[in-house]
N, C-alpha and C positions, 0 to 999 in steps of 0.2 A: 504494500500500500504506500501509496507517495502523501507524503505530507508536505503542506505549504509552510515555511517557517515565517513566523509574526510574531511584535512583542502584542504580550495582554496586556490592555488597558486596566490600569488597577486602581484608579481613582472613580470616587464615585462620578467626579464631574463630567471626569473622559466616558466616563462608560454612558451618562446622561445624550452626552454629545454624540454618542455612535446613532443612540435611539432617536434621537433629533434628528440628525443625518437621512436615517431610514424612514420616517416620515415625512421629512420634506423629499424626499427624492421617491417616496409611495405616490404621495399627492404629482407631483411633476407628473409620474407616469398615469394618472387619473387623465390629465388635463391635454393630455396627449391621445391618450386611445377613446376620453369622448369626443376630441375633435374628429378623430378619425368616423367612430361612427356613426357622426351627427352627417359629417361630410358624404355617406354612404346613404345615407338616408334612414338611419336606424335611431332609434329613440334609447339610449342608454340608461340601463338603471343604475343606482351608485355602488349597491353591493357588486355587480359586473365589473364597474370601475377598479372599486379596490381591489378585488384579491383576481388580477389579472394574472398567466401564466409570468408576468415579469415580475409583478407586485411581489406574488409568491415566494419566487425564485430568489431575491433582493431580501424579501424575511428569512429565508433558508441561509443564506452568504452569511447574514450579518449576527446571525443566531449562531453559529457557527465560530466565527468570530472572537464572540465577545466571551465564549467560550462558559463555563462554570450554571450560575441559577437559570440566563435566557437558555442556555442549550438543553438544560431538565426539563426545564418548563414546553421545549419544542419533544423534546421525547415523550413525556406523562403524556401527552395530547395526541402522539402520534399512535396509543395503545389504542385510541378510538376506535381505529379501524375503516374510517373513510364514514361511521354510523352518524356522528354530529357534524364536523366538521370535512368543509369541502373535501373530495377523495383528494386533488391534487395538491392540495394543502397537505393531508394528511402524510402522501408520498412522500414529499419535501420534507416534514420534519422527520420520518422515520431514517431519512439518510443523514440525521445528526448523529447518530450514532457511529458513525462510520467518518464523518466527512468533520476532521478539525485541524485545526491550525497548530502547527511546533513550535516551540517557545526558541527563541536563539539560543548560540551558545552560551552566550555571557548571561541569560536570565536564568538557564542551569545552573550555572555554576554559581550564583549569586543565591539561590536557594539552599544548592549543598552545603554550604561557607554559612549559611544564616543557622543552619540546623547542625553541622556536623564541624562546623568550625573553621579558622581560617586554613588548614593543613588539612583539609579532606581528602585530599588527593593522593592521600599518605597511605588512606586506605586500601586502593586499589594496586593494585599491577594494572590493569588497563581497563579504563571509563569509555564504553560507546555515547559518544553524543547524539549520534541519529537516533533518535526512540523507536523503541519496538511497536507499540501503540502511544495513542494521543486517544483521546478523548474529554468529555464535560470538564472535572476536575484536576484531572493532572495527564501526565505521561511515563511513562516505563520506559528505564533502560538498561541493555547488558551491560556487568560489569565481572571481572573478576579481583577477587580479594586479595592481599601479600600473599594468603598461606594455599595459593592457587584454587578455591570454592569459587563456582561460577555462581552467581547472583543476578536476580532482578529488583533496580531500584526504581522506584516508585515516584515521582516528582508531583506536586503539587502547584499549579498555575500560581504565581503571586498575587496577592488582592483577592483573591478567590472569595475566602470565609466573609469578608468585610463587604462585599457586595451583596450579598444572597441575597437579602429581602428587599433593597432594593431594585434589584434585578430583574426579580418575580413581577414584582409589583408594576415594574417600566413593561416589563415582556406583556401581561396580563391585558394592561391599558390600550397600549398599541393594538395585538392581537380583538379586542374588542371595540376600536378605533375602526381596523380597518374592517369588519363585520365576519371578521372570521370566526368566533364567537356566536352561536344564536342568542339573543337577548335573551331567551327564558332558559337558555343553558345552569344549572348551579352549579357555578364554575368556582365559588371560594372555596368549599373542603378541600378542591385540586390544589389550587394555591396557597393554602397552607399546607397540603402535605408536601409540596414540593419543597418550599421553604424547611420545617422540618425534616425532610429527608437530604436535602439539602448538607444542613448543618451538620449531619449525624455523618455522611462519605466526607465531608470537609477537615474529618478529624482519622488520622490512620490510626491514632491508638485503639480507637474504636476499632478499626477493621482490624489490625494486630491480634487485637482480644477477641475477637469472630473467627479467627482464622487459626487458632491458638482450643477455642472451643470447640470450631469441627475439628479438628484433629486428635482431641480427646472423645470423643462423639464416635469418629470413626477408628479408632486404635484396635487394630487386628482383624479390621476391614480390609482384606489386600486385592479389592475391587477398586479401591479410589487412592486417591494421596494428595498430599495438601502440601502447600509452602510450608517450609519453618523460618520464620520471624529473628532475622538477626538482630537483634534487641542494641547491641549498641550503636549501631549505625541505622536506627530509626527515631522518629518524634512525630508529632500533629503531622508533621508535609512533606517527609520522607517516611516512606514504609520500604526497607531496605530485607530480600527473602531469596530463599534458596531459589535457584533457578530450575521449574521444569522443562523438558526435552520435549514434549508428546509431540505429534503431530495434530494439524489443526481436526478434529470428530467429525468432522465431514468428510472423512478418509475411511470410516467406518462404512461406507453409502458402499462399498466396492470391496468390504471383508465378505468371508464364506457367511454363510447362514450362523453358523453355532457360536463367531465370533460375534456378528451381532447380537444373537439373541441373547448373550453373555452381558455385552455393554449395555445395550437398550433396557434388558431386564435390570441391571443395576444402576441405570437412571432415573426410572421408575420408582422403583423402591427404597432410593434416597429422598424423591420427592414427597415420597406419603410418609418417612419416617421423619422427615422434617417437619412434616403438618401435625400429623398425631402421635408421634411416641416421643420427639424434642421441643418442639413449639418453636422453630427457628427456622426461620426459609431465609437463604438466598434467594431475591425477588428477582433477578436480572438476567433475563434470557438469552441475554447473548450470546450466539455458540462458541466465542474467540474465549468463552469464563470454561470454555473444556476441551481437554486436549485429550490425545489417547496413545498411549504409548502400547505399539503393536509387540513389542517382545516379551513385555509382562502382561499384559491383556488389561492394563491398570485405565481407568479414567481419572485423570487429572484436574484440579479443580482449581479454579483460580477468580481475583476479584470478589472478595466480601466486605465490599464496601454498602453492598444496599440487601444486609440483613437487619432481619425483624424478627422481631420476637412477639410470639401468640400468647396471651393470657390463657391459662385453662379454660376457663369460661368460652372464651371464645373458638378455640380446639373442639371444645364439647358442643358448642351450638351446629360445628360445619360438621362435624361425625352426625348430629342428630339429622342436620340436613340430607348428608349422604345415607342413613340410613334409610329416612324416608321413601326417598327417592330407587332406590333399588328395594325397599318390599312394602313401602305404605303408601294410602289412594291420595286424593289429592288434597284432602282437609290436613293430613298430617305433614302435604309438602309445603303447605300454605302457615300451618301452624310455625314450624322450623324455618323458613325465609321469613317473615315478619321477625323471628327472634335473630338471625343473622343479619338484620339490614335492606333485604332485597328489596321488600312494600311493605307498607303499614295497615293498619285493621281497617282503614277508612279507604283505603285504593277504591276504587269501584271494581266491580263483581270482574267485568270484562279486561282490566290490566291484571288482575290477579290471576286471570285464566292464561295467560301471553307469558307473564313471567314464569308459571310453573310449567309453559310449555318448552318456554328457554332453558329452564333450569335440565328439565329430564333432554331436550337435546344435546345437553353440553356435558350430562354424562352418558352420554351413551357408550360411550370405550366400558368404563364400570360396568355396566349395566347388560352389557353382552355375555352370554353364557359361553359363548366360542370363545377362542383367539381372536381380538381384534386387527385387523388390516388399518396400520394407519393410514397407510401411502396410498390406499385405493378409497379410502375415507372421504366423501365430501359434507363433512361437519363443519367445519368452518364455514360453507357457503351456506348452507341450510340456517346456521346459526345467525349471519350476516341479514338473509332473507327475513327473520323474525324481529332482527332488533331492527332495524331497517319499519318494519309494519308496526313496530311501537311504538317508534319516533310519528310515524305519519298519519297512524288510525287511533294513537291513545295518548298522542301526546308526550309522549316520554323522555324529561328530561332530569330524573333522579339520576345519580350515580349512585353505585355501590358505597358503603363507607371506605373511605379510602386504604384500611389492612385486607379489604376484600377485593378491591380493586390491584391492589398490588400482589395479589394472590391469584387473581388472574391472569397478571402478566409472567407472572412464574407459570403456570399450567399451560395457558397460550402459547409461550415460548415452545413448553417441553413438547409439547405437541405436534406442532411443528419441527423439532428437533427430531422426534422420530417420526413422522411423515418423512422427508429427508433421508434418514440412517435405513428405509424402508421397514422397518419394526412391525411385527406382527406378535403379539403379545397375548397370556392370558390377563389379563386387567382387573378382571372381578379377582380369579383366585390370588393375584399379589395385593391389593387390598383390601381385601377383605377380613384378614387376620388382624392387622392393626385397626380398624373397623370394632373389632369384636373387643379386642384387648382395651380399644379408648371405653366402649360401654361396659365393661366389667371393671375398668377402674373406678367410676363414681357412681353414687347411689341412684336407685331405679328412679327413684324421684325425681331426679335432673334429667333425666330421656324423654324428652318430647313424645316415642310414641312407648312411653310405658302405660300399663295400665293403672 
């Protein structure tokens, strides 16, 4: 991947002035393309105006950019799915994950010197300046140590932490400015979770102690493997970690049958022991967070900077859901989403019918007695087709609570990950164990369909 190199603007003012920049130059391009279709004979409306394929394009550059809260704020949005926000919009912000700017040399090394001291360099036998990846918060680079340990260190954009929320807030404005936004959208739990999620990847010690946790979580699991955390040459904005080898998991698409069903099945069933037997998911579906090394058959796990953790409560609400849903009718799927978030007791009869229709389409992998086919699966589009007729026949503009939503984007992800990997799984039988094991941990009285 080629990366553009540019310093981050780390003032609040600079970073004001990018936003000013890209609204005076949104507006230019309005006054331009209604000339054009006044000049054609066409009656322009203003929402057309603004989010023009240039308009778009110009949000996506500058979001990109300014790198840190506007670039989350274009990802949380781009989980949509094309359902609220224009599809081509939507395109555009899902390629911020991918598309960001390298910090120069000198703003490297002026980070390492801030955190590791003036004689950083003391550490290495030899620092790659080029980064391995870039993205929102920081960038990754190889390095190896005096005592020859190959390593990846972790850099943090400067200014980063100190913009967040106003970042959010300029990104939000605009974004609703230019009518990318529907007005009856509820669009603030998004922007404050983004802000708080935000601040929580803005701190490596936090992802250190995530990354420190799976690894005791996973100890004698020799399905996966984790960084270890070189503790002295880390802090807040350097997270400095053993270096994994894997190949990028998308190399898995082209192993024999029993290799995949090796890996695919132990990706699966990290993702449900994350949900119900630890209460801790890494949210972030990115395939570049797993690698797979073909000589040990090991998956590689990387980037926990956007874990979360589940209150019991809330573990037992989505068990109660998943239960429902695979053996109870619809009073008890209806009872369990109102208690997880989905609708409230007041919805009208007819969105409460839509959402328990969405809910059993979107387990339907669970729900299948067979081996499910993901790769032949068209549940995404079936699922796109319903939220799609909520938005437009019921009106639908709740979102999930935002730990539900970002449990979304972890199952979303994974789904797509094994669509991809070609995965054909049994689904019910790997979750259903822990399934059992969550309703036998707490009393009958807490189970939605107890009697």
């Amino acid at each position: 991947m080629a990366y553009r190199e540019q310093s981050v603007t780390s003032s609040r003012l600079g970073r004001l002035t990018l936003m000013g920049k890209l609204a005076g130059s949104i507006a230019g391009n309005m006054v331009s393309e209604g000339a054009r279709q006044l000049a054609q004979g066409q009656k322009p409306r203003l929402s057309d105006l603004l989010l023009t394929p240039a308009n778009a394009q110009k949000l996506s550059d500058r979001l990109s950019e300014m790198r840190g809260a506007a670039m989350k704020v274009g990802q949380l949005l781009s989980m949509d799915s094309g359902h609220i926000l224009p599809p081509q919009l939507t395109s555009l912000l899902a390629r911020l994950r991918e598309d960001a700017h390298q910090m120069p040399l000198g703003e490297v090394a002026a980070v390492l010197e801030k955190s590791l001291g003036a004689n950083w360099d003391t550490h290495f036998r030899r620092f790659t300046f080029k980064p391995l990846a870039a993205a929102s918060i920081g960038q990754v680079h190889e390095a190896v140590l005096r005592n020859g340990r190959r390593v990846a260190v972790k850099i943090q954009y400067p200014g980063i932490r100190q913009s967040i929320d106003s970042d959010v807030d300029n990104v939000a404005s605009l974004l609703q400015l230019s009518r990318a936004i529907p007005d009856d959208y509820l669009f603030s739990p998004l922007l404050e979770e983004a802000k708080r999620q935000l601040h929580a990847e803005a701190d490596y010690r936090q992802e250190a102690a995530a990354i420190d946790k799976y690894s005791r979580l996973l100890s004698g699991d020799t399905r996966f493997e984790t960084p270890q955390v070189i503790e002295p040459l880390s802090s807040s904005e350097v997270l400095t970690m053993s270096f994994l080898d894997g190949q990028p998991i998308e190399c898995l698409a082209e192993a024999s049958k029993p290799e995949r069903d090796g890996a695919t099945t132990a990706l699966l069933d990290l993702a449900v022991r994350e949900m119900f037997e630890w209460g801790l998911v890494q949210t972030d579906p990115n395939f570049s967070n797993y690698l797979y090394q073909p000589d040990t058959g090991c998956v590689q796990l990387l980037d926990f900077g956007a874990t979360r953790a589940y209150s019991m409560d809330k573990q037992e609400a989505i068990a109660d859901l998943f239960d429902a849903l695979l053996d109870g009718c619809d009073e008890d799927v209806r009872r369990c989403a109102v208690a997880v978030g989905y609708m409230e007791v007041s919805d009208p009869s007819s969105y409460q019918t839509r959402i328990i229709e969405l809910l059993r389409t979107a387990t339907e992998p669970v729900r299948a007695l067979v081996d499910y086919d993901f790769a032949k699966s068209d549940l995404a589009k079936r699922m796109s087709k319903i939220v799609l007729e909520l938005r437009l026949q019921e009106k639908f503009t709740r979102i999930p609570p935002p730990e539900i939503l970002f449990l979304h984007r972890k199952l979303g992800g994974l789904h797509l990950l094994l669509s991809r990997l070609r995965a054909r799984l049994p689904v019910r039988q790997i979750v259903m164990p822990y399934l059992t094991a969550k309703r036998n941990a707490v009393p009958a009285s807490a189970v939605c369909l107890a009697v």
